[in-house]
C-alpha positions as CSV (number, residue, x, y, z in Angstrom):
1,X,0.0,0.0,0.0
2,X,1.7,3.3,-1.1
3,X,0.1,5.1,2.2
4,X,0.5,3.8,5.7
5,X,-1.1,5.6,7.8
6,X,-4.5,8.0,7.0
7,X,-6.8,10.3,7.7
8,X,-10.2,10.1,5.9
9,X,-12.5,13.1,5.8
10,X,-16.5,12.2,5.5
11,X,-19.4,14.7,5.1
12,X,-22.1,14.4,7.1
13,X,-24.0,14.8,3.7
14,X,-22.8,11.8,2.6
15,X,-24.4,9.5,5.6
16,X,-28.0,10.9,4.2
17,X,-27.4,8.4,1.3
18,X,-31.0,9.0,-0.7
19,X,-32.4,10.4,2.5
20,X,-33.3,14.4,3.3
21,X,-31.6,14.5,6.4
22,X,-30.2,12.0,9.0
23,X,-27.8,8.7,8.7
24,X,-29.0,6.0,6.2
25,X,-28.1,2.7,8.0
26,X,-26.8,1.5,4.4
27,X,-24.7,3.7,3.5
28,X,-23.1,3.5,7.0
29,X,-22.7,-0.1,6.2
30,X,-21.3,0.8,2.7
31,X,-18.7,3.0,4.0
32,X,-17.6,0.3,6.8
33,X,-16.9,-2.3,4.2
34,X,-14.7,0.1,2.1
35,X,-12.9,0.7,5.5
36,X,-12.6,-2.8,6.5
37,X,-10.9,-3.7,3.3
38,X,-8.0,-1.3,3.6
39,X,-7.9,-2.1,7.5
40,X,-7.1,-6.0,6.4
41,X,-4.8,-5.0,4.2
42,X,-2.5,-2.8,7.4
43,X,-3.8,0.5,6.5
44,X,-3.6,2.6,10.2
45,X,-6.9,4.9,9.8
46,X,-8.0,7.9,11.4
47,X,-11.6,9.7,10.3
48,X,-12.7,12.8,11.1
49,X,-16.7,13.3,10.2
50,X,-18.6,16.1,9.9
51,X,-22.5,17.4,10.8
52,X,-24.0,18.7,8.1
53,X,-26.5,15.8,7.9
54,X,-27.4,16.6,11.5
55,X,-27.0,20.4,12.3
56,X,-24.8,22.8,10.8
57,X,-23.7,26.0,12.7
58,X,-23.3,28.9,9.7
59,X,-26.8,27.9,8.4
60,X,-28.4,28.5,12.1
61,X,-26.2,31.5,12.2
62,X,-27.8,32.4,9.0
63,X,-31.1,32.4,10.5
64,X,-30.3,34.5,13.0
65,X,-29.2,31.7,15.8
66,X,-25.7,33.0,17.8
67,X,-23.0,31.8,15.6
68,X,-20.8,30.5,18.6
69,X,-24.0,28.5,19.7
70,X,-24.6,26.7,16.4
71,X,-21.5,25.4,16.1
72,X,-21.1,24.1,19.4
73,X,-24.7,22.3,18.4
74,X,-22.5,21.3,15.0
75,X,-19.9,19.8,16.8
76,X,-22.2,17.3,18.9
77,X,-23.8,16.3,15.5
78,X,-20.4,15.3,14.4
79,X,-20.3,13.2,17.6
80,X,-24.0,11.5,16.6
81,X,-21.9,10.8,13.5
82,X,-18.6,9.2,15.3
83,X,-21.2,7.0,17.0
84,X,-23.0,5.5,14.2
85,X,-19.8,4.8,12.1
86,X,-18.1,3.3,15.3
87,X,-21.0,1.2,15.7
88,X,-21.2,0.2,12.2
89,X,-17.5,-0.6,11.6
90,X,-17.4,-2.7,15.0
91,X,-20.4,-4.1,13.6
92,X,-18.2,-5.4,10.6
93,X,-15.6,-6.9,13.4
94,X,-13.0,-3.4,13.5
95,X,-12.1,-2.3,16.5
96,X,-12.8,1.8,17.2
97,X,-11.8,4.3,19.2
98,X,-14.2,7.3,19.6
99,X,-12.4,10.4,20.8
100,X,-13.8,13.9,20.8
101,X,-12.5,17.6,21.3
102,X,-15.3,18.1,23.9
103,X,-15.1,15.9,27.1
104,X,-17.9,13.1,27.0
105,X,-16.7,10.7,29.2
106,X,-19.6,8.1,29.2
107,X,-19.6,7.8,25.3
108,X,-15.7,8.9,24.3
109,X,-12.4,9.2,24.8
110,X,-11.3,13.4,25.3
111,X,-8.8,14.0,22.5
112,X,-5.3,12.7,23.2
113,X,-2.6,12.6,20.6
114,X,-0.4,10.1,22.1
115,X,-3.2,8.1,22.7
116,X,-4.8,8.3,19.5
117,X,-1.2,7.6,17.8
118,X,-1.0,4.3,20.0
119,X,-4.0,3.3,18.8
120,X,-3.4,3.4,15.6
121,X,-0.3,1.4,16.4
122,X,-2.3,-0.9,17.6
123,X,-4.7,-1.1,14.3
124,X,-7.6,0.4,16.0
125,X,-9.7,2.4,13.7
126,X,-9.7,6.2,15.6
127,X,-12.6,8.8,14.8
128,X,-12.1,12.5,16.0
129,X,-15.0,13.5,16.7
130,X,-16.5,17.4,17.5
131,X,-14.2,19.5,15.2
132,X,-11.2,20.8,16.9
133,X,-13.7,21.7,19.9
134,X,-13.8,25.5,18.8
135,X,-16.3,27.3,17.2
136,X,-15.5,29.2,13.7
137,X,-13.5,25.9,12.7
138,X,-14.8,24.0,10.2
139,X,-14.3,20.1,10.0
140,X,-12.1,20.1,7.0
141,X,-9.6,22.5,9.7
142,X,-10.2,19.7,12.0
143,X,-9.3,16.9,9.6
144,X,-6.1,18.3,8.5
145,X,-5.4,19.2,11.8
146,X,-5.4,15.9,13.8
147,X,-3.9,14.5,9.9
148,X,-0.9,16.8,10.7
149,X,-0.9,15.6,14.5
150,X,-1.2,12.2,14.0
151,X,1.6,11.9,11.1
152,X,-0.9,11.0,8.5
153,X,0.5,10.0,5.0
154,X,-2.7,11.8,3.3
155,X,-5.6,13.5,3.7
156,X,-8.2,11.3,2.0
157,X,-11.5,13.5,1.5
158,X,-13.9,11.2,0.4
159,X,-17.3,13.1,-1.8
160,X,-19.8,12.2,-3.8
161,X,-17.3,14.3,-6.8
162,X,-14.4,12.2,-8.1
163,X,-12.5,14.6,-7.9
164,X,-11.6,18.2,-8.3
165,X,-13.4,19.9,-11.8
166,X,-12.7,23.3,-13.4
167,X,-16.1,23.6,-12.7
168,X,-19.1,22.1,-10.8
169,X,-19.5,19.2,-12.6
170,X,-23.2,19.5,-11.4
171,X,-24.0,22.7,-12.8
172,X,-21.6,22.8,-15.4
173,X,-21.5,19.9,-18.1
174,X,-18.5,21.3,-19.9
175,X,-16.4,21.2,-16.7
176,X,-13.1,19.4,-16.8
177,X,-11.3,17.0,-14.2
178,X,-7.7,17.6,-12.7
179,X,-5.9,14.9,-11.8
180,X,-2.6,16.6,-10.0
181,X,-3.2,19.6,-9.0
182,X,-0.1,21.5,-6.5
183,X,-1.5,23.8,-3.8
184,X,-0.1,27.2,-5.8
185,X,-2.8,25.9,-8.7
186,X,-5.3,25.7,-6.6
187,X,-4.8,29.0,-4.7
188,X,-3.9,30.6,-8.6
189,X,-7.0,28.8,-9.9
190,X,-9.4,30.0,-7.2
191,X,-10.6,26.0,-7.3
192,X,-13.2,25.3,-3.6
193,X,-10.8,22.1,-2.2
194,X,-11.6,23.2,1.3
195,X,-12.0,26.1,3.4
196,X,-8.8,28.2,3.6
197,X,-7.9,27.6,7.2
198,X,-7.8,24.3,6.4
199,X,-6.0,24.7,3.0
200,X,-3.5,26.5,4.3
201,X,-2.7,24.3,6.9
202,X,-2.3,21.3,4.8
203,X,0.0,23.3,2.6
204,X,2.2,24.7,5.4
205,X,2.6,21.2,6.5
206,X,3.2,19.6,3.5
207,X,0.5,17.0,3.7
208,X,-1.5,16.3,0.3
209,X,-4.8,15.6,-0.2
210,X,-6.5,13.7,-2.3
211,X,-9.9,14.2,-3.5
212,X,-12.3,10.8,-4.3
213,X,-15.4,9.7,-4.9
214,X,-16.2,7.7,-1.7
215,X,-19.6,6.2,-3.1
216,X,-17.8,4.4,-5.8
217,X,-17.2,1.1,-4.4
218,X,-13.3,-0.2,-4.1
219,X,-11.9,3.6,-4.4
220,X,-10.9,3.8,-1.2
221,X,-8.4,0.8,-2.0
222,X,-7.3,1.9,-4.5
223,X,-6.6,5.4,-3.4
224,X,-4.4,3.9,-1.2
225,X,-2.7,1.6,-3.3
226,X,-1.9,4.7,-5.0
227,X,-3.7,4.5,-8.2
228,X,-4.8,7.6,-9.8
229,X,-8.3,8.3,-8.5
230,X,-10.0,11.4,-8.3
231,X,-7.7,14.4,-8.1
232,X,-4.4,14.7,-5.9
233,X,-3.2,18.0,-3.9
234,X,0.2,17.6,-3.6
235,X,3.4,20.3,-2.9
């Protein structure tokens, strides 16, 4: 496998499935299987999910809701989240380690680097869960955060878009896919990979990201095998 160790970033969006809102229990299953096939295979694997599917803090803010408020009420989604994918991937016989930013002792373990890095060691499957614990951070920020923390080979965010297009590929049918982009195209470009903070971060540390289509079943492994699959960020 050309990555060792990784850190996958899932919308919330994406645990809908064909639903308006909420966690479809089969694409939960879906995404464990995909996980569980690079887990047999040695992959170390760290997720970080978001809420959107749930509650998300800029649209209550939108509506008139404290902004600070909202996305403390975003961040507990993302723990709702951490729960049903831990259950479903111990479910499928991988065992998890739920930490969170926030401290919620009955259901998780608070956030501990050297603990989360040991677990991965030990081929536990580790989901961050509620952001980076602040408000006005968005989940991509946290991903690449904990990916830069935790050594992570890659930042694998998984979509329902393989990949990164000129364009939106849903609005636009003329748009074109990359598939290498470096971080000085993308900022040149003005192309939407994810927010800035998190962006930037990722570039600063040198960790690339690659950008897939997670519904696509077997992507995952081959992302990590290294075969060209939706579009890579890389220095």
């Amino acid at each position: 496998m050309k990555y060792k160790r990784i850190l996958l970033k899932l919308s919330g969006e994406a645990l809908m499935g064909d639903r308006q809102y909420g966690i479809d229990p089969k694409r939960l299953a879906e995404y464990a299987q995909q996980i569980k096939e690079i887990h047999d295979m040695g992959v170390q694997i760290a997720i970080v999910i978001g809420g959107g599917n749930i509650f998300r803090g800029v649209a209550g803010a939108s509506n008139g809701m404290d902004r600070v408020q909202g996305d403390y009420m975003g961040m507990l989604a993302t723990v709702i989240n951490g729960m049903a994918l831990q259950g479903a991937l111990e479910d499928a016989g991988m065992p998890t380690r739920l930490q969170t930013a926030l401290k919620i002792e009955a259901i998780a373990e608070p956030y501990i680097k050297r603990r989360a890095v040991r677990h991965l060691e030990k081929g536990r499957i580790v989901i961050f869960g509620a952001g980076t614990g602040n408000p006005y951070f968005t989940t991509d920020t946290a991903a690449v955060l904990r990916g830069v923390e935790v050594n992570a080979d890659v930042i694998l965010k998984g979509t329902r878009v393989d990949g990164i297009y000129t364009a939106d590929p849903e609005k636009d049918a003329n748009a074109t896919k990359y598939d290498t982009l470096t971080f000085e195209d993308v900022l040149s470009k003005g192309l939407n990979v994810m927010d800035t903070t998190a962006f930037t971060l990722s570039q600063e540390n040198e960790l690339p990201i690659i950008v897939f289509d997670m519904n696509k079943e077997g992507n995952l492994v081959r992302v990590c095998k290294g075969e060209v699959v939706g579009t890579t960020v890389n220095v």
